[in-house]
N, C-alpha and C positions, 0 to 999 in steps of 0.2 A: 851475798855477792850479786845475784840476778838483780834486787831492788836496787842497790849501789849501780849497778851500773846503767837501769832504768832512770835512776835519778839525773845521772851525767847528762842522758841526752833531753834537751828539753823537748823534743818530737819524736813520740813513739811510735811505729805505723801499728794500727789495731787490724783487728781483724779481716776488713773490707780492703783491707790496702791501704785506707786513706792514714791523715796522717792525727795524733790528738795530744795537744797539749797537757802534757802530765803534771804542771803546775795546777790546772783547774780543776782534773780531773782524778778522781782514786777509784781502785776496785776493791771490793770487802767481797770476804766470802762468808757465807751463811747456809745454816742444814736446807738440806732438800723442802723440808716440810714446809720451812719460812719462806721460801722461796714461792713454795707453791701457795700459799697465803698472801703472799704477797701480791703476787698474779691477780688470784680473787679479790683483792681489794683495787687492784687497779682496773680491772673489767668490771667493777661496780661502781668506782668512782669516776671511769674514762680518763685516765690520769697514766702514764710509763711508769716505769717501777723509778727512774731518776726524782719524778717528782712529790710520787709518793713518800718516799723517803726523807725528802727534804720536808714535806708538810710534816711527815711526824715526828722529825727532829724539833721542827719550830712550835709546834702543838706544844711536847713532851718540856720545852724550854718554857714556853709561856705559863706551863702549868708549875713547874717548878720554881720559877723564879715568883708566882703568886704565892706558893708555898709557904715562900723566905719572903714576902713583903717586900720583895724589887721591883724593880724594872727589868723586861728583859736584854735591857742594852745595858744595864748591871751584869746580871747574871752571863749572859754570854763573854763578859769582858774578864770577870772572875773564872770562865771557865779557860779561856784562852790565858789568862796570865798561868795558870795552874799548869797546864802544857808547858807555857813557855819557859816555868823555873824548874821541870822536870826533862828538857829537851824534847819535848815531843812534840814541837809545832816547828 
């Protein structure tokens, strides 16, 4: 119910007040430990925990889709249709 009706509004006020498009935006929750790891790799790499994330999405992607002998504009297209006949995009 709460995500349902996060979804309705397309401006969510976060935390600061301000206000953040929920279309661009998601939050994942993840154990303490990760988190705290996470930290460490971005105080090592001088990078937010946003962009870390996204690097090792596209790492994690680039590695896989060499795996399978693609492209990763393959592979990412394979992984979004796979969502999208499953409803999850």
């Amino acid at each position: 119910m709460f995500a349902k009706a996060n979804v309705k509004q397309k401006l969510n006020t976060n935390s600061n007040g301000g206000k953040m498009d929920i279309t661009k935006w998601k939050s994942v929750a993840v154990k303490k430990e990760t988190h705290t790891l996470l930290q460490g790799l971005c105080n090592e790499k001088e990078r937010n925990p946003a962009r870390m994330i996204s690097k090792l999405v596209k790492d994690y992607m680039e590695y896989q889709a060499k795996k399978k002998g693609i492209s990763v504009d393959k592979y990412q297209s394979i992984l979004l249709q796979k969502l999208k006949k499953n409803g999850k995009h």
